[in-house]
DSSP file (Angstrom, degrees, kcal/mol; ACC not computed):
  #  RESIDUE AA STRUCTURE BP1 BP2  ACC     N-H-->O    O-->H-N    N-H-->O    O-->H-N    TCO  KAPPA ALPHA  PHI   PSI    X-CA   Y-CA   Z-CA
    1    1 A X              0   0    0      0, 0.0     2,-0.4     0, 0.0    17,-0.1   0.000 360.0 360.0 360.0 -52.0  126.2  186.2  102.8
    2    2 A X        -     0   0    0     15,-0.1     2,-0.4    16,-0.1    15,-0.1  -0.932 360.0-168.7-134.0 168.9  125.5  188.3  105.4
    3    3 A X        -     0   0    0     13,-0.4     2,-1.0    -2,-0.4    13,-0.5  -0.776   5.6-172.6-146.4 101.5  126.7  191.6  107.5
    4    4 A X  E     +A   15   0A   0     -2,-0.4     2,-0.3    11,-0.1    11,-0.1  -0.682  17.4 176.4-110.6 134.9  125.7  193.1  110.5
    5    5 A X  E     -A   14   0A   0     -2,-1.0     9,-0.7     9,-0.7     2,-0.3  -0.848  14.2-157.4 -99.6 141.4  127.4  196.5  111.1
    6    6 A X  E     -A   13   0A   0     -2,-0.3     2,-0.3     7,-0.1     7,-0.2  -0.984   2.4-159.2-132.7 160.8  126.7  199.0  114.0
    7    7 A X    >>  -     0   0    0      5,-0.9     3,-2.0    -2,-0.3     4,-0.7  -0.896   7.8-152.6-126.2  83.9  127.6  202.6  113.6
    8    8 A X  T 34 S+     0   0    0     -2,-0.3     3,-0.3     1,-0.2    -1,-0.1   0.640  83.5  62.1  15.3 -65.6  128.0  204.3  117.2
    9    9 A X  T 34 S+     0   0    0      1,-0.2    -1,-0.2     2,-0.1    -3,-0.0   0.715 119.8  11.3 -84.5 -11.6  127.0  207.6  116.0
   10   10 A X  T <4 S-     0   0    0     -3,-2.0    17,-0.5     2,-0.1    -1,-0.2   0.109 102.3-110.1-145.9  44.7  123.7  207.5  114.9
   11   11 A X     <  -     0   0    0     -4,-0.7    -3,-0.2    -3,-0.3    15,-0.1   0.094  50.1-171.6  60.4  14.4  123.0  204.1  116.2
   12   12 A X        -     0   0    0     -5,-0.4    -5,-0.9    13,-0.2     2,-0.3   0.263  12.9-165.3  10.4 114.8  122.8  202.2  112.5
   13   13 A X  E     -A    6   0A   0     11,-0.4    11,-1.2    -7,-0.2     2,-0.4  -0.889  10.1-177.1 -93.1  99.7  121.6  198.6  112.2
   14   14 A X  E     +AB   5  23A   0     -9,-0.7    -9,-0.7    -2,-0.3     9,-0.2  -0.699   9.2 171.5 -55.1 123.4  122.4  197.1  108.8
   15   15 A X  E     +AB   4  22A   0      7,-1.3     7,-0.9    -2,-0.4   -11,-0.1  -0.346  15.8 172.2-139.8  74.6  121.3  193.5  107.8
   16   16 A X        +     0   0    0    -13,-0.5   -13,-0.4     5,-0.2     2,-0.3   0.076  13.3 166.0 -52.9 162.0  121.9  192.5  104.2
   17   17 A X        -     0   0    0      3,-0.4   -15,-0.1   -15,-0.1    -1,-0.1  -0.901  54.1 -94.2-146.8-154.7  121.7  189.5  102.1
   18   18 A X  S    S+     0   0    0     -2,-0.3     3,-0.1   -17,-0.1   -16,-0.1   0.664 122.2  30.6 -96.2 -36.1  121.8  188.9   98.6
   19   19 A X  S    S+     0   0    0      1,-0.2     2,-0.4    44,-0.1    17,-0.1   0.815 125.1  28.2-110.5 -19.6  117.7  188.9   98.2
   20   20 A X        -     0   0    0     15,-0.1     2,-0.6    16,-0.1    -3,-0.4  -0.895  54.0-165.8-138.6 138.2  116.6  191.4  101.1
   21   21 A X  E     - C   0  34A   0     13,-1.8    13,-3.5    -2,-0.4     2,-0.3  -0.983   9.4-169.7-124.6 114.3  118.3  194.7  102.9
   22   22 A X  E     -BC  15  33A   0     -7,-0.9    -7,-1.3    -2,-0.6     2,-0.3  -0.978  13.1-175.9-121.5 142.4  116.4  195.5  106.0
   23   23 A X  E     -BC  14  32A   0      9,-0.8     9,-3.3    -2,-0.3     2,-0.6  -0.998  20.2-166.5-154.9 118.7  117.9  199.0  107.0
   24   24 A X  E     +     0   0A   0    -11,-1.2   -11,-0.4    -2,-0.3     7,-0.1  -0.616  13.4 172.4-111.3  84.1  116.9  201.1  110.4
   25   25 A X  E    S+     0   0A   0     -2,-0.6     2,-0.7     1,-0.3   -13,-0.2   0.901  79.5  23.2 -35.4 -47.3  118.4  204.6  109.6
   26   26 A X  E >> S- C   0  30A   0      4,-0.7     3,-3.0     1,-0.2     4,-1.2  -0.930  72.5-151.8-138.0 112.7  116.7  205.6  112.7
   27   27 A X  T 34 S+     0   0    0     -2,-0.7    -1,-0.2   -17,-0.5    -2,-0.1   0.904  93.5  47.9 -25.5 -62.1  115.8  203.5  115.2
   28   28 A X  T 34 S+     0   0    0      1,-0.2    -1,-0.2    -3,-0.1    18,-0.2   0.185 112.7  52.6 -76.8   7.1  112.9  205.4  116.5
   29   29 A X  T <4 S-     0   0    0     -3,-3.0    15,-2.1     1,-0.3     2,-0.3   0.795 108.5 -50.2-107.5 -55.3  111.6  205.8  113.4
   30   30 A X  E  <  -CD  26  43A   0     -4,-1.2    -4,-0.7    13,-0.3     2,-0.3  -0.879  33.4-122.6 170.6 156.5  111.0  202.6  110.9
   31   31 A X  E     - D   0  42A   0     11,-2.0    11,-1.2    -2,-0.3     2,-0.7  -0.853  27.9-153.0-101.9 132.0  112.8  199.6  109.4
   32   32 A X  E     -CD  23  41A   0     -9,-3.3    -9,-0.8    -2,-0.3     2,-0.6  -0.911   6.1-160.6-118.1 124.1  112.8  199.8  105.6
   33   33 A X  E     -CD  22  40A   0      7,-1.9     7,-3.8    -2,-0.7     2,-0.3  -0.891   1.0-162.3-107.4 129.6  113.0  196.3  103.8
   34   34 A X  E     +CD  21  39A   0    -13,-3.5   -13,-1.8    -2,-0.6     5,-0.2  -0.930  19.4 175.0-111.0 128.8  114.1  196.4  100.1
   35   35 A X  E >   - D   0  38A   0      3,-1.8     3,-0.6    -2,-0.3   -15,-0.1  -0.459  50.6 -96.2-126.0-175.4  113.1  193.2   98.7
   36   36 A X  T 3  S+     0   0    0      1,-0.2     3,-0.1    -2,-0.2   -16,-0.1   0.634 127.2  49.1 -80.4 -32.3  113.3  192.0   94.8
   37   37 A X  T 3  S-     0   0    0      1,-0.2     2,-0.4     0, 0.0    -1,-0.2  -0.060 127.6 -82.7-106.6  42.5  109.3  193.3   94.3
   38   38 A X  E <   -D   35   0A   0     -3,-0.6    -3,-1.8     2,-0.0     2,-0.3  -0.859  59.5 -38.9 124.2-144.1  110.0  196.7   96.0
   39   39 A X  E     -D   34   0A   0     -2,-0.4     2,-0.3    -5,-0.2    -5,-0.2  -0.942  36.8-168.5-141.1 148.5  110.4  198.6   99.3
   40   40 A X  E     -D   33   0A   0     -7,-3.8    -7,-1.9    -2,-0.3     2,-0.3  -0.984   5.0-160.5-133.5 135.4  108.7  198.3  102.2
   41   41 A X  E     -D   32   0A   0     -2,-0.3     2,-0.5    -9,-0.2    -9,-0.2  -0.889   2.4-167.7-111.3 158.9  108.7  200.8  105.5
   42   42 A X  E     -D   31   0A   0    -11,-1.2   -11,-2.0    -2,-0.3    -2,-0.0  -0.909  18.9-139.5-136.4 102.6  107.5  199.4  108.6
   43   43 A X  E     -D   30   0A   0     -2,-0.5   -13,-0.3   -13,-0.2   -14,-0.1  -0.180  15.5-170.2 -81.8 157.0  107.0  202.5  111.2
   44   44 A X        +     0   0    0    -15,-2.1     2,-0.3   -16,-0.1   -14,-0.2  -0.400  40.6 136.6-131.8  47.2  108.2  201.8  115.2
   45   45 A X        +     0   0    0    -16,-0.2     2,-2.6     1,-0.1     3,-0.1  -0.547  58.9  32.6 -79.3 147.5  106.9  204.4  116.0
   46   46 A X  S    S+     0   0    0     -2,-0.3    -1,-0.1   -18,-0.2    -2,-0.1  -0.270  95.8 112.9 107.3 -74.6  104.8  203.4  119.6
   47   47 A X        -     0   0    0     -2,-2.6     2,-0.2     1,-0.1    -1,-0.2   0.168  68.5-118.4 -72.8 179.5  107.4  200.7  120.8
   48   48 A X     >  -     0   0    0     -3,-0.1     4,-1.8     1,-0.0    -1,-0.1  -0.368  39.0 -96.0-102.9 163.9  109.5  200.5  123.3
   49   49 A X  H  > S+     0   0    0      2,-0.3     4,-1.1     1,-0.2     3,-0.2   0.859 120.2  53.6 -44.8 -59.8  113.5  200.1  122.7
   50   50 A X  H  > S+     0   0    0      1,-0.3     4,-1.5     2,-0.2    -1,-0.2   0.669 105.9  44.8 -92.4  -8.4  113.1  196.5  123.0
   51   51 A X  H  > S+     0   0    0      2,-0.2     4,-0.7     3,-0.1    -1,-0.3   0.685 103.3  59.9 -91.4   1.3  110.7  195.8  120.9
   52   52 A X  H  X S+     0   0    0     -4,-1.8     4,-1.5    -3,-0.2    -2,-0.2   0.659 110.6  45.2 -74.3 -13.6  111.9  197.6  118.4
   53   53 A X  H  X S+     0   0    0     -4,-1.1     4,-4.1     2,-0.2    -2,-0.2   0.723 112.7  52.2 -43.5 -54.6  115.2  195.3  118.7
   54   54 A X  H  X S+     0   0    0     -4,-1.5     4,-2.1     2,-0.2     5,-0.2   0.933 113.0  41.7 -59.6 -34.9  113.0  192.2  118.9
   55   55 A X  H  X S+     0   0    0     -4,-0.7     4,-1.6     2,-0.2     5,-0.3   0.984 117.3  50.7 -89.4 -36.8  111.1  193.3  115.6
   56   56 A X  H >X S+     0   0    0     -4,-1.5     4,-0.7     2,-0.2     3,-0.6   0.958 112.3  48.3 -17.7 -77.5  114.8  194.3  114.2
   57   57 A X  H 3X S+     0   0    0     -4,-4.1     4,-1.0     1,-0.3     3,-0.4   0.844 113.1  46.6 -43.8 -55.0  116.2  190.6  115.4
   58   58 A X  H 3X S+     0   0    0     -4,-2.1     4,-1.0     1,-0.3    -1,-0.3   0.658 105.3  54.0 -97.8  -7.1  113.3  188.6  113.8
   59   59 A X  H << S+     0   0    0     -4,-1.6     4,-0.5    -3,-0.6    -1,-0.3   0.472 114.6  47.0-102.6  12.4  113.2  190.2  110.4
   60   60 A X  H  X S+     0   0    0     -4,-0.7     4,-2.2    -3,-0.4    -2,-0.2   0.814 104.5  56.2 -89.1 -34.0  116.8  189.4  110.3
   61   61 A X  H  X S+     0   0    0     -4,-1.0     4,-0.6     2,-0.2    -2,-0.2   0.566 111.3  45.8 -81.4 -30.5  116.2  186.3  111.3
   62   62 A X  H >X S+     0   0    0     -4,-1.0     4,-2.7    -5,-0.2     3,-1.1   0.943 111.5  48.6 -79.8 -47.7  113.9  186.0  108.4
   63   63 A X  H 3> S+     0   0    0     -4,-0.5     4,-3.7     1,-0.3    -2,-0.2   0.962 109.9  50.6 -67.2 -56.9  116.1  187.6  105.8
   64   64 A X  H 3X S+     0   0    0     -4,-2.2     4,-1.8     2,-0.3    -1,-0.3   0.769 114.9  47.4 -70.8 -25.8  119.0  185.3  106.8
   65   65 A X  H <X S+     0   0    0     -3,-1.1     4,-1.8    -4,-0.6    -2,-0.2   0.979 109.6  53.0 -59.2 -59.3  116.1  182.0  106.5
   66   66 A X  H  X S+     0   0    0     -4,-2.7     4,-1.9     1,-0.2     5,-0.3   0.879 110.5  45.4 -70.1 -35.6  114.9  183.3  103.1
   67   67 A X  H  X S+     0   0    0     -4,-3.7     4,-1.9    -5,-0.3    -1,-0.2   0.994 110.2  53.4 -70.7 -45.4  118.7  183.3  101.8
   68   68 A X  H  X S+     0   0    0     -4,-1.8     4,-2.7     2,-0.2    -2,-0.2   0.794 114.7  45.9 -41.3 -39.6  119.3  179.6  103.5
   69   69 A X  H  X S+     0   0    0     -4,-1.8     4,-4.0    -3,-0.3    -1,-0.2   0.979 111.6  53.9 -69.6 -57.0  115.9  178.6  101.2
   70   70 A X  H  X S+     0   0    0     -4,-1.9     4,-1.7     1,-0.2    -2,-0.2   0.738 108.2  41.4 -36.0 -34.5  117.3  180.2   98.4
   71   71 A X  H  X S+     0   0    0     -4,-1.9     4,-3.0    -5,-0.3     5,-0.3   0.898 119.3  49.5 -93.9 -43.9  120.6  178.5   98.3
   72   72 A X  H  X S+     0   0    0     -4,-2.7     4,-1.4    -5,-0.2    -2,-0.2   0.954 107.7  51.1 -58.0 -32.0  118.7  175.3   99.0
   73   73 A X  H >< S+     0   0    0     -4,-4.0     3,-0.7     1,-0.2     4,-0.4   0.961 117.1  42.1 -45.1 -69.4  116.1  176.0   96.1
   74   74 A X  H >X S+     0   0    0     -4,-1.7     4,-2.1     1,-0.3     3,-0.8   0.815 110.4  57.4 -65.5 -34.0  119.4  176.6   93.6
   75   75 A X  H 3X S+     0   0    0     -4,-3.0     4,-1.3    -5,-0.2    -1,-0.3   0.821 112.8  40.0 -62.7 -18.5  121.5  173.4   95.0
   76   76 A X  H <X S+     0   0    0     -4,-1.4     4,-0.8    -3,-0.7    -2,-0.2   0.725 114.3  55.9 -98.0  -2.8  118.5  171.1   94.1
   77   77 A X  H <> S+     0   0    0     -3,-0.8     4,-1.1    -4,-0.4    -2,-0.2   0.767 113.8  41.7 -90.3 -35.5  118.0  173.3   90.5
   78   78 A X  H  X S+     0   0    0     -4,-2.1     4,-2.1     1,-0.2     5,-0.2   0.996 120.2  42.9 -95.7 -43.7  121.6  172.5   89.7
   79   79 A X  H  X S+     0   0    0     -4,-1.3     4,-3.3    -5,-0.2    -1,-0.2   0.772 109.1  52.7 -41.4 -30.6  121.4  168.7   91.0
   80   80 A X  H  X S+     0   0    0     -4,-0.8     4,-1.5     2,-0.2    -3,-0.2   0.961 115.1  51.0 -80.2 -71.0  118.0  167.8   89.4
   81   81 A X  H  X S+     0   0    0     -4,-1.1     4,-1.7     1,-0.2    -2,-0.2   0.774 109.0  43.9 -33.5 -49.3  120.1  169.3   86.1
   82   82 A X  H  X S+     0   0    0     -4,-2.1     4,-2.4     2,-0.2     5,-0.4   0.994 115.7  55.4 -53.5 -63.0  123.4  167.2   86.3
   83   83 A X  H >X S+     0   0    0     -4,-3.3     4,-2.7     2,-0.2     3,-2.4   0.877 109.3  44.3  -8.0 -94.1  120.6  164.5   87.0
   84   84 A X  H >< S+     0   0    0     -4,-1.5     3,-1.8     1,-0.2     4,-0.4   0.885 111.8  51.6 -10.3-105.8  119.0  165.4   83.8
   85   85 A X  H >X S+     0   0    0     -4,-1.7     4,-1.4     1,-0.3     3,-0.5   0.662 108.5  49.7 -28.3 -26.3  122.2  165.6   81.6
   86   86 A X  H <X S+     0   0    0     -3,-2.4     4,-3.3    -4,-2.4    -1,-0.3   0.915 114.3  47.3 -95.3 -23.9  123.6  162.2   82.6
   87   87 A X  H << S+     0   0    0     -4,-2.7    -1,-0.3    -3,-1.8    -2,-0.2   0.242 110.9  43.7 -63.4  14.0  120.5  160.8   81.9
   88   88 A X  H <> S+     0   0    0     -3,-0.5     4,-3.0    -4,-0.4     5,-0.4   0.543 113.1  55.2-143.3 -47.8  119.6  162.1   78.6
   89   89 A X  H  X S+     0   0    0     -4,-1.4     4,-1.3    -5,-0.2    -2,-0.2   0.856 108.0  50.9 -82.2 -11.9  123.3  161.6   77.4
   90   90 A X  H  X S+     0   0    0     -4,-3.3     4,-1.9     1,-0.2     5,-0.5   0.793 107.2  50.2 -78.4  -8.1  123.0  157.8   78.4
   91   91 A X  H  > S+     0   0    0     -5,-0.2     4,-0.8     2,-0.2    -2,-0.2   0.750 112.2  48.0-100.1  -6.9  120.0  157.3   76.6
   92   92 A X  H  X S+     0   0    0     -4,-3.0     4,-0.7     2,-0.1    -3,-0.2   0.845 110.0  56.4 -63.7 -25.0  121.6  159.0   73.4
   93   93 A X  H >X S+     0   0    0     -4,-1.3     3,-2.0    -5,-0.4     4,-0.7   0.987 114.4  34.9 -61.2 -70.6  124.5  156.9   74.0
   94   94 A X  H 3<>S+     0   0    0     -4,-1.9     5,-0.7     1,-0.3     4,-0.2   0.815 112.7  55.9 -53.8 -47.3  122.4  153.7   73.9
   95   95 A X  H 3<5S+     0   0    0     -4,-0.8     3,-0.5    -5,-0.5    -1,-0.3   0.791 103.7  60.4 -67.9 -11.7  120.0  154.7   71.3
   96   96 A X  H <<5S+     0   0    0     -3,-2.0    -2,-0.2    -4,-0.7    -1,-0.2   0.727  95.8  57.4 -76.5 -27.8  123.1  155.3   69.3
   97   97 A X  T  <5S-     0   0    0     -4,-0.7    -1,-0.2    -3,-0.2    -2,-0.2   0.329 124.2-103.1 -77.4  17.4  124.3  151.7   69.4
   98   98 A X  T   5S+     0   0    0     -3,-0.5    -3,-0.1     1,-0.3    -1,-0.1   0.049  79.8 137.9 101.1 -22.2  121.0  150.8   67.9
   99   99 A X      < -     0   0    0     -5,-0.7     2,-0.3     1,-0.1    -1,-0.3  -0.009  57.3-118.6 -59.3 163.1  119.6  149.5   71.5
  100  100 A X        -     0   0    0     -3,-0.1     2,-0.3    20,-0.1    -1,-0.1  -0.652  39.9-171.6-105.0 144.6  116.3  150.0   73.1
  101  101 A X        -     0   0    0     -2,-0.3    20,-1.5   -10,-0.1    23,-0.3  -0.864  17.5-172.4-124.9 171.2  116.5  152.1   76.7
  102  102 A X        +     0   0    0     -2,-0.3     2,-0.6    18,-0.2    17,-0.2  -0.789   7.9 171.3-156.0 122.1  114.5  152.9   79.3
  103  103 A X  E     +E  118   0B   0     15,-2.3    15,-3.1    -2,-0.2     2,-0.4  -0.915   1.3 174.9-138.5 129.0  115.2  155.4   82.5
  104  104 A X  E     -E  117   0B   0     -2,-0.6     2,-0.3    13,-0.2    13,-0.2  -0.985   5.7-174.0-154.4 129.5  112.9  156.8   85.1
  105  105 A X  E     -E  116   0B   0     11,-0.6    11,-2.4    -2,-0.4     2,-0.3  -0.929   7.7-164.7-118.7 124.0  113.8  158.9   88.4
  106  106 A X  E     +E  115   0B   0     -2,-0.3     2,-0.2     9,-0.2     9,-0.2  -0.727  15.8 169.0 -78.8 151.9  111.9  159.9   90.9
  107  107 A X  E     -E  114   0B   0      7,-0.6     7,-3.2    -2,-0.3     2,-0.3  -0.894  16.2-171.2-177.9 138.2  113.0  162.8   93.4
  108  108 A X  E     +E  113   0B   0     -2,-0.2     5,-0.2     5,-0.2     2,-0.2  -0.941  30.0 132.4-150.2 128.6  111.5  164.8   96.1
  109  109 A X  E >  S-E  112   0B   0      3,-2.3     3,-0.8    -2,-0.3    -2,-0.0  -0.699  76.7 -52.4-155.7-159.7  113.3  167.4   97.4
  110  110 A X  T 3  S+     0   0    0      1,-0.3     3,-0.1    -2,-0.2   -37,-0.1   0.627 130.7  59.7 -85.8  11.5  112.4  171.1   98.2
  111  111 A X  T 3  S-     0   0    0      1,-0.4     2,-0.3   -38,-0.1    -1,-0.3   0.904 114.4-123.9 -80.6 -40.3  111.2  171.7   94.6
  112  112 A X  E <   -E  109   0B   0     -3,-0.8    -3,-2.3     2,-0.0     2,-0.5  -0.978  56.7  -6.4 147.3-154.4  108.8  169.1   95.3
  113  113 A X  E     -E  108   0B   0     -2,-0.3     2,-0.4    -5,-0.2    -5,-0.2  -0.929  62.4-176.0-115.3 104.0  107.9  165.7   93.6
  114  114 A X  E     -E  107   0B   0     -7,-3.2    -7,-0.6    -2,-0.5     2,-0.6  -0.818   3.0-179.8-103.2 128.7  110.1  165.5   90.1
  115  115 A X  E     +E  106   0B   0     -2,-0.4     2,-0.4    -9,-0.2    -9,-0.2  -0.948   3.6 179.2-127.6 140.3  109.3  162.2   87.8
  116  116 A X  E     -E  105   0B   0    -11,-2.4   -11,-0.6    -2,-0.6     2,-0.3  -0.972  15.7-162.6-138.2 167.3  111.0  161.8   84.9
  117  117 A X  E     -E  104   0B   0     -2,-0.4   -13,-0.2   -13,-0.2     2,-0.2  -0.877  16.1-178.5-141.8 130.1  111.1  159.0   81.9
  118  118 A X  E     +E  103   0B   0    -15,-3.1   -15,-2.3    -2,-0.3     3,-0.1  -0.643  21.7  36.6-114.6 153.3  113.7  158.6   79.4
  119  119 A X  S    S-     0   0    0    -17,-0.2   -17,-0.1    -2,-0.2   -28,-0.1  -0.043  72.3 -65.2 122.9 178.6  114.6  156.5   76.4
  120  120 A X  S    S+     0   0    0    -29,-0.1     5,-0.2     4,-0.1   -18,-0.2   0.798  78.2  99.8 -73.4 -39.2  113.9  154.8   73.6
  121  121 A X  S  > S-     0   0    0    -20,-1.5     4,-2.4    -3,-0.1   -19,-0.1   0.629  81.4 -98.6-139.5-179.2  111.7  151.7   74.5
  122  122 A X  H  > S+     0   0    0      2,-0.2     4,-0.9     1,-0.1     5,-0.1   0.911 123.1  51.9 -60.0 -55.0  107.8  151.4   74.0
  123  123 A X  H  >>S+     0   0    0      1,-0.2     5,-0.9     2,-0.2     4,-0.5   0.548 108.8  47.8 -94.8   6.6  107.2  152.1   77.6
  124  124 A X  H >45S+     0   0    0    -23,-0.3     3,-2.6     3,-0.1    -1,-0.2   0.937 107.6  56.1 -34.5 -67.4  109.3  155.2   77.6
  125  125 A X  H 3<5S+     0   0    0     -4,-2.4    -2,-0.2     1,-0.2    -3,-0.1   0.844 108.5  54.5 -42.6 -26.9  107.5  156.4   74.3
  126  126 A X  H 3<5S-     0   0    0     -4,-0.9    -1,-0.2     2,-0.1    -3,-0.1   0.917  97.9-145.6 -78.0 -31.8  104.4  155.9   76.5
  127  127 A X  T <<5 +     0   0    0     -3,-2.6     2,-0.4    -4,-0.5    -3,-0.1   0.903  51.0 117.8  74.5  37.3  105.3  158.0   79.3
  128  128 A X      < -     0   0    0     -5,-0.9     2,-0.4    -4,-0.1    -1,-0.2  -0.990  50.9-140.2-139.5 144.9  104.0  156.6   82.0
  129  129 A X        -     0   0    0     -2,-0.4     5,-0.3     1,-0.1   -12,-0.1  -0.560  22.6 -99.9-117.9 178.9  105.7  155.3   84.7
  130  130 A X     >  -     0   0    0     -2,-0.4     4,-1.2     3,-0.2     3,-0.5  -0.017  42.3-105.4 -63.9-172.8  105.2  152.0   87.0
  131  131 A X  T  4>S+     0   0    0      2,-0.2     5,-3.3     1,-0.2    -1,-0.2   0.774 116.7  57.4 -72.2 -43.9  103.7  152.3   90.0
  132  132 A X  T  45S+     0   0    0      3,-0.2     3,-0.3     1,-0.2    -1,-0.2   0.587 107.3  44.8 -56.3 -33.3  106.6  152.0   91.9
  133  133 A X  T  45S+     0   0    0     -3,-0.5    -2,-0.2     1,-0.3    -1,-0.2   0.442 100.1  64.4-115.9  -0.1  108.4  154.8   90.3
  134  134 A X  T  <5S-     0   0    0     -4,-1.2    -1,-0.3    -5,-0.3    -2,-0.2  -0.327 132.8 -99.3 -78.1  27.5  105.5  157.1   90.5
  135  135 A X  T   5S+     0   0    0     -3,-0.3    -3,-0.2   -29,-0.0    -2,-0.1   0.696  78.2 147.5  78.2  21.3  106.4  156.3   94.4
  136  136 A X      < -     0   0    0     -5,-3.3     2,-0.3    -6,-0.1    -6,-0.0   0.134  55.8-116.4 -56.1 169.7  103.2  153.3   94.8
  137  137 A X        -     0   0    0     -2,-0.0     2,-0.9     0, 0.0    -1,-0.1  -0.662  38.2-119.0 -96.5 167.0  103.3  150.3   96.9
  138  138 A X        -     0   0    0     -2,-0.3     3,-0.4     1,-0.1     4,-0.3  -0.915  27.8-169.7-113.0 110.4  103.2  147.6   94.4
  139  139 A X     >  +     0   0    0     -2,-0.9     4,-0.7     1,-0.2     5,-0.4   0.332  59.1 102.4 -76.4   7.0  100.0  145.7   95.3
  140  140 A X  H >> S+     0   0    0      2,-0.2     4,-4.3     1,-0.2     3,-1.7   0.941  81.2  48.1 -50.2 -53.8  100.8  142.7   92.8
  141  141 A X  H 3> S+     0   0    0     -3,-0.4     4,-1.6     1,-0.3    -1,-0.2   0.863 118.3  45.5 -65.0 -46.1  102.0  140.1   95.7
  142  142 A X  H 34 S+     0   0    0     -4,-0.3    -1,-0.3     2,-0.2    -2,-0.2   0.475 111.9  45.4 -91.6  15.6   98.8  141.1   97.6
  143  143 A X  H <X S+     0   0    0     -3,-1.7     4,-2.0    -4,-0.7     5,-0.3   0.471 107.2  63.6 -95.1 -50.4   96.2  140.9   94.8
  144  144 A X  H  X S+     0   0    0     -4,-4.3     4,-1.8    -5,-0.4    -2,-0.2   0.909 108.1  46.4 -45.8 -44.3   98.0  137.4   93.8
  145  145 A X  H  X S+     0   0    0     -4,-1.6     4,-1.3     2,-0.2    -1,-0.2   0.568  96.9  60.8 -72.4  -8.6   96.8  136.3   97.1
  146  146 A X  H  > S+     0   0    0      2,-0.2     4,-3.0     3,-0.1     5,-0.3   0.856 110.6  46.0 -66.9 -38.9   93.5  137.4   97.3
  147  147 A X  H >X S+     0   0    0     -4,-2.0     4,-2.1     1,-0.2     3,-0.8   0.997 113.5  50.7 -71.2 -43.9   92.8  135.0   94.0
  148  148 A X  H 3X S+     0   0    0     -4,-1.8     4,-2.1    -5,-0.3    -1,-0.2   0.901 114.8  38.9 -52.0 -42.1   94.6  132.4   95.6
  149  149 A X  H 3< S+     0   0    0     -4,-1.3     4,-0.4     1,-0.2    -1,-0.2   0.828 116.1  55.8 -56.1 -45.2   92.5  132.9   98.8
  150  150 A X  H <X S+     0   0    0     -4,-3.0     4,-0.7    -3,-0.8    -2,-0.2   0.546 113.9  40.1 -76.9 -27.6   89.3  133.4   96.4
  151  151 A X  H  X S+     0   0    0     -4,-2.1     4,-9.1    -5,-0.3     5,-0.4   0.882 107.6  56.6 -69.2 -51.2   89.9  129.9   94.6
  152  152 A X  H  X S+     0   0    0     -4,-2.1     4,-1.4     1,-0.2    -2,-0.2   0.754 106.8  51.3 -78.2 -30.9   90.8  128.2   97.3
  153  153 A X  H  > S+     0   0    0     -4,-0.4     4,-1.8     2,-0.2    -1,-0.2   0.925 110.0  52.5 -51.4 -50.3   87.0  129.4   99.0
  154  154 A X  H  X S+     0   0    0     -4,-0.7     4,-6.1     1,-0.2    -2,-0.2   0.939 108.4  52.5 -72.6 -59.6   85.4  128.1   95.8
  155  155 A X  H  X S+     0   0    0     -4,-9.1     4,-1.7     2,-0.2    -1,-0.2   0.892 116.4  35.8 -65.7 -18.5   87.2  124.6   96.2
  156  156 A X  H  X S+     0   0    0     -4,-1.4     4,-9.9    -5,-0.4     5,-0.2   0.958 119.0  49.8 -77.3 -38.4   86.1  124.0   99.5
  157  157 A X  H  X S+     0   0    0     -4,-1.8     4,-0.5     2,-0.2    -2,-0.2   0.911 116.2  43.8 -38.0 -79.6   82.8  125.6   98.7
  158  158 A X  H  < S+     0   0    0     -4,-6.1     3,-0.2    -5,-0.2    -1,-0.2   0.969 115.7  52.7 -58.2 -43.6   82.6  123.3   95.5
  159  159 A X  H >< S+     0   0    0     -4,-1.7     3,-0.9     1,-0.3    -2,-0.2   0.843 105.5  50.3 -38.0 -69.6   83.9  120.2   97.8
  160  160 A X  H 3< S+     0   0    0     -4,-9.9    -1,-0.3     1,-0.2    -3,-0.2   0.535  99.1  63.3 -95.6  27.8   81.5  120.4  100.4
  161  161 A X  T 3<        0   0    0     -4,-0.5    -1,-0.2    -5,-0.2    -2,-0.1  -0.108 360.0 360.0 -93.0  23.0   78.1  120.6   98.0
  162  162 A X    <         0   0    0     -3,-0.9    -2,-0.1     0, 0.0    -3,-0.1   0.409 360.0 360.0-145.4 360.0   79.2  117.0   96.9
């Protein structure tokens, strides 16, 4: 994943990855970062020894982050897909025995907030999913008591006018 070399004779830093190469041919001169949209040179001209080490360290320290995002990005692209696939072949499965289905996943992970609904059933076809599985609270149990609470005003309310 990554490689740091040093070369003695004309003082070489090397720091690869897989998406970025930040490369100081000459210390005292500029770091040139080769990126997937282009090249960039970043002159050091000015600093001192050790900050041009410090600015060295942290855009390594970046490069070596951005691969760590990268590898998470593609482990949650290939899970959310297995996901996918077992779902999709159990609701062929089922919809091949003639049965009605219904399957909804939610996930949040560092793509984000993924919802899905599968199957055959009405409220598949509808494509929406409960409240719950859009990631809700489900306010039934406290709206059930509010009428109860709201009746129960009314009888007393009716009770003491007579």
């Amino acid at each position: 994943m990554t490689s740091n070399n040093s070369n003695n004779d004309n003082n070489c830093n090397i720091v690869s990855t897989e998406i970025n190469e930040i490369t100081t041919t000459k210390p005292q001169d500029s770091i040139v970062i080769r990126t997937q949209s282009g090249i960039e040179t970043i002159s050091l001209e000015g600093l001192t020894p050790e900050q041009k080490q410090e600015l060295k360290m942290k855009y390594a320290s970046m490069a070596i982050e951005t691969q760590d995002r990268v590898n998470r990005l593609a482990s949650d692209v290939n899970a959310l897909g297995a996901s996918l696939n077992v779902m999709a072949k159990n609701t062929k499965d089922v919809a091949e025995s003639g049965q009605s289905i219904t399957i909804t996943n939610t996930k949040e992970d560092n793509l984000g907030r993924t919802e899905v609904i599968m199957g055959t059933s009405d409220a598949a076809k509808s494509g929406k999913l409960t409240r719950s599985a859009r990631g809700l609270k489900d306010n039934t149990t406290l709206w059930l008591g509010v009428v109860v609470l709201v009746i129960a005003i009314i009888a007393l309310v009716v009770v003491k006018t007579q």
